[in-house]
N, C-alpha and C positions, 0 to 999 in steps of 0.2 A: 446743200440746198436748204432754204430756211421754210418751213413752214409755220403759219399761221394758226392757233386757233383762238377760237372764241372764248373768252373767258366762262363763260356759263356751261363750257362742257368739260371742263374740270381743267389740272394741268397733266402736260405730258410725262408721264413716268420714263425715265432715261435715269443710268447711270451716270455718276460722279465720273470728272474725267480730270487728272492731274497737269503738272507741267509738260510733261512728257507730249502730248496731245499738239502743242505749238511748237514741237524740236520742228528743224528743217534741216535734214541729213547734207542736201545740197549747200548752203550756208555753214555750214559746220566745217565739212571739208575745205570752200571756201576760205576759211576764216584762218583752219588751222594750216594752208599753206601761206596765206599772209604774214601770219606770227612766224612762221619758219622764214618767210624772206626777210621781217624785220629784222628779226635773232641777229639773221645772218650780216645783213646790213652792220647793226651796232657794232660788233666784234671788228669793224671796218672803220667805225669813229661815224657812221653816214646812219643820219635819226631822219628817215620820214614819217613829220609829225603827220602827216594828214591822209595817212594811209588805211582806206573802206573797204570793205566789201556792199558793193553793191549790187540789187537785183538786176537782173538784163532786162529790156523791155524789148520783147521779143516782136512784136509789134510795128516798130522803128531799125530794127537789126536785121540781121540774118546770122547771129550769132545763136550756138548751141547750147552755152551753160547759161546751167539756170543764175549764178552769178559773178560777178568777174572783179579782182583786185584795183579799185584805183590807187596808184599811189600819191596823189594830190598835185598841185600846184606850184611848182617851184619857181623862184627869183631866179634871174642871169647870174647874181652874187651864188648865192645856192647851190645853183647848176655847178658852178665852175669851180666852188668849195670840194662839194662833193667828187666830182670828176679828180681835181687835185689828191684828195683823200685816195681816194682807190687806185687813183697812179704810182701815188708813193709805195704802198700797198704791193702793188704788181710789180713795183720796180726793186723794193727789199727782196721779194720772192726770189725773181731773177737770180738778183746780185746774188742771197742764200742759195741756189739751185747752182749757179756756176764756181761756186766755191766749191761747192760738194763733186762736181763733177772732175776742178782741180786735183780736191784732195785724193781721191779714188775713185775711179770710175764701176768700181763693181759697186760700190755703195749704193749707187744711180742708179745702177741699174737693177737693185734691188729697192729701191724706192721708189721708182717710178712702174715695177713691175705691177701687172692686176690681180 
């Protein structure tokens, strides 16, 4: 709430208030599961450069969080880079995974245990 006064009644005595004062714990969180998906993405060869946190405008929504990851805009070329990139990806795994399962199967199943 902003209150008003008049100058001729002196100024309002109030403590000094640091950075801290503007943190936004929701944006934070926010942010830091963004970096964790980006992280994750790069180690994949897949950079989205245009990846936000934005506030929700709850107003237009009926969404819950206060703000939500965009990850931007991509080209058809883009789309189908990236998609290629993570199939490769998924498909060394594989290839890795059925070798191991060749080589010994107790291995598996100690590598795939919880």
């Amino acid at each position: 709430m902003i209150h008003h006064r008049n100058p001729a009644h002196g100024l309002v005595a109030c403590q000094t208030v640091g950075p801290e004062y503007l943190d936004d714990p929701d944006r934070d969180v926010t942010v830091e599961a963004g970096v964790r998906l980006v992280n994750a993405l790069l180690r994949f060869g897949v950079n989205l450069e245009q990846v936000s946190a934005d506030k929700v405008c709850h107003t237009c929504t009926d969404v819950k969080d206060a703000y939500r990851i965009r990850l931007g805009i991509l080209t058809v070329d883009e789309t189908n880079a990236m998609a290629a990139q993570l199939g490769s990806f998924a498909s060394e795994f594989e290839r890795m995974r059925e070798l191991l399962c060749a080589a010994s199967p107790d291995k598996l199943a100690a590598a795939t245990a919880p």
